[in-house]
ROZA-131804 format. One record per atom (N, C-alpha, C, CB): residue in one letter; x, y, z. Coordinates in steps of 0.1 Angstrom, whole numbers, plus 2048, in hexadecimal, padded with zeros to 3 digits. Atoms other than C-alpha are relative to their C-alpha. Glycine has a CB too. Example, Ala and Ser with C-alpha at 12.3 -4.5 7.8 and 13.67 -1.06 7.14 Angstrom:
<pts>
A8097F4800;A87B7D384E;A80980C800;A7F680080C;S7F77F5800;S8897F5847;S7F880B808;S8048057F2;
</pts>
This chain:
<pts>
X8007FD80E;X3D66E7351;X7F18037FD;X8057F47F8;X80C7F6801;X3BA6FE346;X7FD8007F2;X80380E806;X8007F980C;X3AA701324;X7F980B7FF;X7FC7F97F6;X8087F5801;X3A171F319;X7F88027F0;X80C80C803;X8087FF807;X38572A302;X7FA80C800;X7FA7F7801;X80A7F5801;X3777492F6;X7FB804812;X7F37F87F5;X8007FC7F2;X37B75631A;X7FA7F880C;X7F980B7FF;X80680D7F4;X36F73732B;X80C7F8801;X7F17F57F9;X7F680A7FA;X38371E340;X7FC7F27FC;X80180180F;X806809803;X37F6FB33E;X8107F9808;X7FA7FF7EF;X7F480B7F7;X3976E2354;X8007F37F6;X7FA7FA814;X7FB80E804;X3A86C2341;X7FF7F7809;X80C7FF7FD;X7FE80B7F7;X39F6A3350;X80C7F77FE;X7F57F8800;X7EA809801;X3C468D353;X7F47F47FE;X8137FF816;X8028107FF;X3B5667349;X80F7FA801;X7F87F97F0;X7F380C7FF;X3D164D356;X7F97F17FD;X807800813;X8058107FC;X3CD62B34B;X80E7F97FF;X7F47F97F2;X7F48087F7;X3E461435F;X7F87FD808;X80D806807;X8018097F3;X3E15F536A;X8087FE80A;X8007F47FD;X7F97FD7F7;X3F85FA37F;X7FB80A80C;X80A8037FB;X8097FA7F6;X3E86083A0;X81080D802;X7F97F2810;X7F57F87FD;X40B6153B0;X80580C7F8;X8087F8801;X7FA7FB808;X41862538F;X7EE8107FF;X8067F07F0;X8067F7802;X3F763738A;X80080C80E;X7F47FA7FD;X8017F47ED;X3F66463B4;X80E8087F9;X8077F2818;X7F47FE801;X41A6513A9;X7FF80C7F2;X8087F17FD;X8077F7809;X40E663388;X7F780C806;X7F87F87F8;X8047F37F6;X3F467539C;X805807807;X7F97FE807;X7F97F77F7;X40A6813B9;X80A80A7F7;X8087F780A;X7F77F6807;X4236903A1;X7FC80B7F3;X80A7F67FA;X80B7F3809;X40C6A038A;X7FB80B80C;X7EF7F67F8;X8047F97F5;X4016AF3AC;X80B8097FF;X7FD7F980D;X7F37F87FB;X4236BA3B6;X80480D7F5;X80D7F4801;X7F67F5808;X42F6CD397;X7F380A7FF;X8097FB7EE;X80A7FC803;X40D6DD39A;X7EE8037F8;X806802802;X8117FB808;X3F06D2383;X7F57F480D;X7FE7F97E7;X8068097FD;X3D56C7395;X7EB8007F9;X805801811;X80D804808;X3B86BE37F;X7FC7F3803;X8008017F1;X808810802;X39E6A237F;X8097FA7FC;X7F57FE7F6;X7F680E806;X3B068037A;X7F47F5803;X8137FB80A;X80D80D808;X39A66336D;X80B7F4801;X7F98047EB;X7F3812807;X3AF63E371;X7F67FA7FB;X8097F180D;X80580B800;X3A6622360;X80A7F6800;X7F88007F5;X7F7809800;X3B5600362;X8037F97FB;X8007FC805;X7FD80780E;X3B15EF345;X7FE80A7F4;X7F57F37FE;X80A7F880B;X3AA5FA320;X7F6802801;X7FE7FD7F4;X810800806;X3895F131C;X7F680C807;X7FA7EF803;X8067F37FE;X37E608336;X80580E7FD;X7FF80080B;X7F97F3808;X392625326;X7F38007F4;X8137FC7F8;X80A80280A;X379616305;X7F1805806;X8017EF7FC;X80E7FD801;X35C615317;X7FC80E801;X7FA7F980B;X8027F17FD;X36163A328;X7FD80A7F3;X80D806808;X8027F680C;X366649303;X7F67FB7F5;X80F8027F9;X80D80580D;X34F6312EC;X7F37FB806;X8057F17F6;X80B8047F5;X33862630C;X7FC7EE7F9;X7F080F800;X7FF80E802;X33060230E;X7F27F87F6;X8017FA810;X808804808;X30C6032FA;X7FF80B7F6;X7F47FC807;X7FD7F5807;X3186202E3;X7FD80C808;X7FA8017F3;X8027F47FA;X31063A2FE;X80A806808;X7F57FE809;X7F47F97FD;X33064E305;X7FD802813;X8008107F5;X8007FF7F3;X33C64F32E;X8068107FE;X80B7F3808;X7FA7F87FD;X34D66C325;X7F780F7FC;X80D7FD7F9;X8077F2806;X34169531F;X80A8057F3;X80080F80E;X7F87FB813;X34969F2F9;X80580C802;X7F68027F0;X7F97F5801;X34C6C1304;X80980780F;X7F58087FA;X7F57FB7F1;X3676BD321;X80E7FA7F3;X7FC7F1818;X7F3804806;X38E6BB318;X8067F680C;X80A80D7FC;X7FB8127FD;X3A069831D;X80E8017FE;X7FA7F27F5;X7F2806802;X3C568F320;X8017F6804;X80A806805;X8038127F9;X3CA66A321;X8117FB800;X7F27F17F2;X7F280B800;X3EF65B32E;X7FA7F5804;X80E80380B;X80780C805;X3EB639321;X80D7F5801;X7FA8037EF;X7F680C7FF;X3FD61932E;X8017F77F4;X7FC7F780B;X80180E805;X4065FD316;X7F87F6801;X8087FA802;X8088117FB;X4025DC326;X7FA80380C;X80C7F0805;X80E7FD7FA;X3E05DE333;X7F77F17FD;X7F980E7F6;X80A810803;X3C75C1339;X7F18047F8;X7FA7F7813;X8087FB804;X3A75C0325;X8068037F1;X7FC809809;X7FC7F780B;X3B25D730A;X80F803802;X7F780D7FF;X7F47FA7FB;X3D35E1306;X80480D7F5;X80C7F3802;X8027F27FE;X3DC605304;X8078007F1;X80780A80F;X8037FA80E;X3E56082DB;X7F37FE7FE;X8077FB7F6;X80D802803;X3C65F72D5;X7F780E802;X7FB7F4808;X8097F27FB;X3B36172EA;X80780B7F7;X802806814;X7FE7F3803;X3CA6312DD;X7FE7FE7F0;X80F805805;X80380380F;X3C26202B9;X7F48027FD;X8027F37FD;X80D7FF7F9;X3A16232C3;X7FE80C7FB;X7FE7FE811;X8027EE7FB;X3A06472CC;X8068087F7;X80880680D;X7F97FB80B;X3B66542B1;X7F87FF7F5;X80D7FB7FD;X802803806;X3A164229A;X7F68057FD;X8027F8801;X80F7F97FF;X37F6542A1;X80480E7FF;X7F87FD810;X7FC7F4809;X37B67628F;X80080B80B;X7F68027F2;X8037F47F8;X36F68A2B2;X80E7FB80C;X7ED802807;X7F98047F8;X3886762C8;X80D8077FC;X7FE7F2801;X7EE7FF804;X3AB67B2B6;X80580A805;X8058027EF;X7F87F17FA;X3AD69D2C2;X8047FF814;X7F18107FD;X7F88067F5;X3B468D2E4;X80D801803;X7FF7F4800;X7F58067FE;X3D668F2ED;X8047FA80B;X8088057FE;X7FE8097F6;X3E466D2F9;X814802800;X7F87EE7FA;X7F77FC7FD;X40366C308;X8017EB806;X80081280B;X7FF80C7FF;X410643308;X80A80580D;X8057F67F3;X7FB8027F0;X41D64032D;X8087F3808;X7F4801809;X7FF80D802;X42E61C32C;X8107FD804;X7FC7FB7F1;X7F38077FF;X448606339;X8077FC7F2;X7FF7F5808;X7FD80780B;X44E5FB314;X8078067FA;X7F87FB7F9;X7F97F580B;X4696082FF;X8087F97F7;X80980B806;X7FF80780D;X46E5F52E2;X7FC80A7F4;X7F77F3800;X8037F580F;X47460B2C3;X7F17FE7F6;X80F7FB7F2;X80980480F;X45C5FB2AC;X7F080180A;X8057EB7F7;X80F7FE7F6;X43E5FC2CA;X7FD80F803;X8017F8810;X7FD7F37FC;X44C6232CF;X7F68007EF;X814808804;X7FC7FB80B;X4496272A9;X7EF7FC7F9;X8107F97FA;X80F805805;X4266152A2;X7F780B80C;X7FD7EA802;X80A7F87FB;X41762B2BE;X7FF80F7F6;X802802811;X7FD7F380D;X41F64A2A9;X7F77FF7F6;X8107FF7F7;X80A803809;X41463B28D;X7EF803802;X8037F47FF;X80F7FC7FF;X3F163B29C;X7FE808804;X7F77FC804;X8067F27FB;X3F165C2AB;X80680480B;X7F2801802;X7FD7FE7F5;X40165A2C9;X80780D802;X8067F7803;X7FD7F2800;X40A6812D7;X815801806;X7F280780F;X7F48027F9;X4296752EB;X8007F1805;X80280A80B;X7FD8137F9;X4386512F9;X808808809;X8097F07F6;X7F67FC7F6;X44A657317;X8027F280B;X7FA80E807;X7FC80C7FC;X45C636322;X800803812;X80E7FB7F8;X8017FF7F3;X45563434A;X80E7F9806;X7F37FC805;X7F08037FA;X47B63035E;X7FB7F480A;X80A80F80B;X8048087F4;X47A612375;X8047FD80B;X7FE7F67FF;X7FB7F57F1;X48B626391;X7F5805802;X80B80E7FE;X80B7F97FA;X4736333A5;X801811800;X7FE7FA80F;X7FB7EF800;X4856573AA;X8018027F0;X813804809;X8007FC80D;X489656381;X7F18037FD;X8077F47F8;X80E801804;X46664E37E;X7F8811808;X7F87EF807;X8067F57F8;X45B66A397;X80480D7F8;X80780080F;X7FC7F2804;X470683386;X7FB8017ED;X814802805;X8077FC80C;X45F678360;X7F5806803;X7FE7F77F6;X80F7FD7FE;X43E67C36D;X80180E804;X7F77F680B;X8017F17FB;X44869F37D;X8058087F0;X80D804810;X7FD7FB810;X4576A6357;X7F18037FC;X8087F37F5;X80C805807;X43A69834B;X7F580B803;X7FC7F0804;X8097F67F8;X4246B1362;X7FF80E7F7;X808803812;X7F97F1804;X4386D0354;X7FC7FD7F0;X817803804;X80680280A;X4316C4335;X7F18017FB;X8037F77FF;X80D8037FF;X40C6BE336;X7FB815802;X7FB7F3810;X8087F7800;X4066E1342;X80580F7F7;X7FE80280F;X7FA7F780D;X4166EF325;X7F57FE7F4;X8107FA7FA;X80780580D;X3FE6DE308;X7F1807800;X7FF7EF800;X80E7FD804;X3DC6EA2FE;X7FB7F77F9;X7FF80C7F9;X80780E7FF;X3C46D22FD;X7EF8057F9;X7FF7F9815;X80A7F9806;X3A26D62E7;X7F67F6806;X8028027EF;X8088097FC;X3806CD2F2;X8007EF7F4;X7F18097FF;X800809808;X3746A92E5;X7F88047F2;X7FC7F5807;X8067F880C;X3586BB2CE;X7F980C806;X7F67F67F7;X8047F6800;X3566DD2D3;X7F68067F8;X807803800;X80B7FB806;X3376F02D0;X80280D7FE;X7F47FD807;X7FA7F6807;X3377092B9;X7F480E802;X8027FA7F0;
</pts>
């Protein structure tokens, strides 16, 4: 997934945050397979998701003028992943982020509050392994459909 700009390129970095080690190897490989292969950034809790975008003494981990897609787990130690995507939505250069909630959780009202704060998509993860394989290859086909804006593009 490629952004494009006024005749310039610019590659999307994929952020995964999952605590889940397995679930994330499994995300990567199938994002491979259907063919995107851009930077991928894990983290394993929130907080380092927090620190990467607000940095831990206000000094940002991340580049303002790269583009970001973040699939965002739930239950997460540390922080847990509304909190970040509440976070990120909430900040006026961030929101333009799209997060994509990536979660075993699928409870209407937990679907329905991520929305609420911004969330781009929820996409409840199958707990079949071949189900799961074949969202994440959705999920892939999907991704390299969207256009994705820097964080603060220079003008």
């Amino acid at each position: 997934m490629i952004m494009k700009k006024a005749g310039m390129t610019k590659e999307v970095m994929i952020l995964i945050a999952d605590d889940d080690a397995g679930h994330a190897r499994l995300i990567e490989k199938n994002l491979s397979r259907v063919g995107l292969h851009n930077r991928i950034q894990r983290f394993e809790n929130g907080q380092q998701v927090l620190d990467f975008f607000f940095g831990k003494s206000g000094d940002p981990g991340h580049d303002a003028n790269a583009a970001y897609l973040l699939l965002l787990d739930i239950r997460m130690p540390k922080v847990d992943g509304v909190e970040v995507l509440r976070r990120i939505k909430g900040d006026p250069l961030l929101r333009k982020i799209p997060v994509i909630m990536l979660t075993t959780t699928d409870d209407p009202r937990e679907v329905a509050h991520c929305h609420v704060l911004g969330c781009n998509s929820y996409i409840v993860k199958p707990v079949d392994y071949d189900k799961f394989a074949d969202a994440i290859n959705n999920l892939g086909l999907y991704i390299s459909l969207i256009e994705v804006p820097e964080v603060n593009p220079q003008r």
